[in-house]
C-alpha positions in Angstrom: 9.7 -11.6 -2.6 11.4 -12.6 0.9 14.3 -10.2 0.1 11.3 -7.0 -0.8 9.8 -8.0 2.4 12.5 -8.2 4.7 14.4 -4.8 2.9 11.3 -3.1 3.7 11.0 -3.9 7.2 14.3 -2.7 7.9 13.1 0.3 5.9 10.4 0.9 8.2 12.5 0.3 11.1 15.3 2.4 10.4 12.4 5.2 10.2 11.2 4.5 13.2 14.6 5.0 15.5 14.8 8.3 13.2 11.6 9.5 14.1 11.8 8.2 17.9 14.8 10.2 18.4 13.2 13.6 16.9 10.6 13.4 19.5 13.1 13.2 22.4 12.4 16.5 24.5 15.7 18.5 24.6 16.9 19.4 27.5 17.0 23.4 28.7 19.8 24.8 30.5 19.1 25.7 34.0 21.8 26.6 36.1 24.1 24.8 34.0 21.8 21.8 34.8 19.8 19.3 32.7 16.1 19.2 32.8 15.9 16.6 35.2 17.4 18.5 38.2 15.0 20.8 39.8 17.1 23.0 42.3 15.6 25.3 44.6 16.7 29.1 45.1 16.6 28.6 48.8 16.7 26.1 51.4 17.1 25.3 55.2 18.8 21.8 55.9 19.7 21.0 60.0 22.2 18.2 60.8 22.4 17.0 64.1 24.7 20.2 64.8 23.8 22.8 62.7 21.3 24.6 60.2 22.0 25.2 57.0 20.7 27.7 54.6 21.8 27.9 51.2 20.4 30.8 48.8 21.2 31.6 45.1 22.5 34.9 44.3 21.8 37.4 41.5 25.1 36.7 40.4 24.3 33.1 39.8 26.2 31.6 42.5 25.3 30.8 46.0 25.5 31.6 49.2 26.3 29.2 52.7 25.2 30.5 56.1 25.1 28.2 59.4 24.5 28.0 62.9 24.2 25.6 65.6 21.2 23.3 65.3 19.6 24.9 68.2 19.9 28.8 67.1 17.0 30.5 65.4 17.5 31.4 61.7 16.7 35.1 62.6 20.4 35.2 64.6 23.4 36.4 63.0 25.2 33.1 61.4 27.9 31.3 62.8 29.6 31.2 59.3 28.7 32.6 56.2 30.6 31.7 52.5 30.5 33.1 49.3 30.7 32.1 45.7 29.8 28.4 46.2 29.1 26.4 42.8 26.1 24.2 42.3 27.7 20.6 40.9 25.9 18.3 38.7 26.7 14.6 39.6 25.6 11.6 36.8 22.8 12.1 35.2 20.2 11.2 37.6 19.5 14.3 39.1 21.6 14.2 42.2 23.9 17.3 42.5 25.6 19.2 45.5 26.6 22.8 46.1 30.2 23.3 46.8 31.7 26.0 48.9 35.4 26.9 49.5 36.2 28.4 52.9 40.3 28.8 53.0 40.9 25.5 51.3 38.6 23.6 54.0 35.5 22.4 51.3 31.8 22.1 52.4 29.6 20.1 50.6 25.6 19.9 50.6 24.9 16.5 48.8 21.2 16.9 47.3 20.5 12.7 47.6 17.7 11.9 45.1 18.7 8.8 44.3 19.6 6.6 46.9 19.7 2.5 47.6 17.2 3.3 50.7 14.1 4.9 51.0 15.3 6.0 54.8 18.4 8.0 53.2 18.4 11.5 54.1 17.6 14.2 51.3 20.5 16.0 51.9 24.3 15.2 53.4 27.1 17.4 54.6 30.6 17.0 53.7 33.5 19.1 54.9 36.7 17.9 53.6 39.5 19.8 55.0 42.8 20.9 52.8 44.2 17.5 52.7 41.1 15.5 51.3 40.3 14.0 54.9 36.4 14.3 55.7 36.1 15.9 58.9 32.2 15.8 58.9 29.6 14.3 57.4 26.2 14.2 58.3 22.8 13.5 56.9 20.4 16.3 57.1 16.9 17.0 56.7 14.7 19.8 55.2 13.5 22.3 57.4 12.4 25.1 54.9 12.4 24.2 51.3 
């Protein structure tokens, strides 16, 4: 009797993981991203020294454009990159874009998951040709 009732709970429990795990949502591709990461097509960061906009193109890749942090938008940028990826990092939906400008890397960390609520939503790296960081600054939205 003990061995029915205890072969049958672990029955029903072995069902139950099965049918748990059918009901997981799957996850749809979105840029190459899980379903957690919502990434904008557009967006306007400013550091303390410069504004930021990043914008995805047709092609699927994006584009960098900056200028100081006191120039309007509407002027012609300071810098402007091509072809810049956008990175997936873990699986909490933190990424970054990545642009290569002649070997010198710039980075814009998207920071949704942080150890303080005071942390900056975004962060710039630029990491020059031999893995030094040259910059890095937080950097807030300014157009999202």
């Amino acid at each position: 009797m003990v061995k029915k009732l205890l072969l049958g709970t672990f029955c029903i429990a072995q069902f139950s993981l099965i049918s748990a795990n059918d009901l997981k949502p799957s996850p749809k591709n979105d840029n190459a991203v899980g379903y957690f990461q919502n990434v904008p097509k557009s967006v306007i960061i400013k550091t303390k020294k410069f504004k930021i906009k990043i914008d995805k193109q047709p092609n699927g890749n994006y584009l960098y454009q900056s200028w100081g942090a006191n120039t309007k938008i509407s002027a012609k940028p300071s810098m402007i990159i091509s072809d810049g990826e956008l990175i997936p990092d873990g699986s909490g939906g933190n990424y970054y874009f990545e642009f290569n400008n002649n070997g010198t890397l710039y980075q814009i960390w998207r920071n949704y998951l942080t150890a303080s609520a005071k942390k900056a939503p975004y962060t710039l790296v630029v990491i020059d040709g031999n893995g030094e960081t040259l910059v890095r600054q937080d950097a807030q939205v300014v157009k999202n």
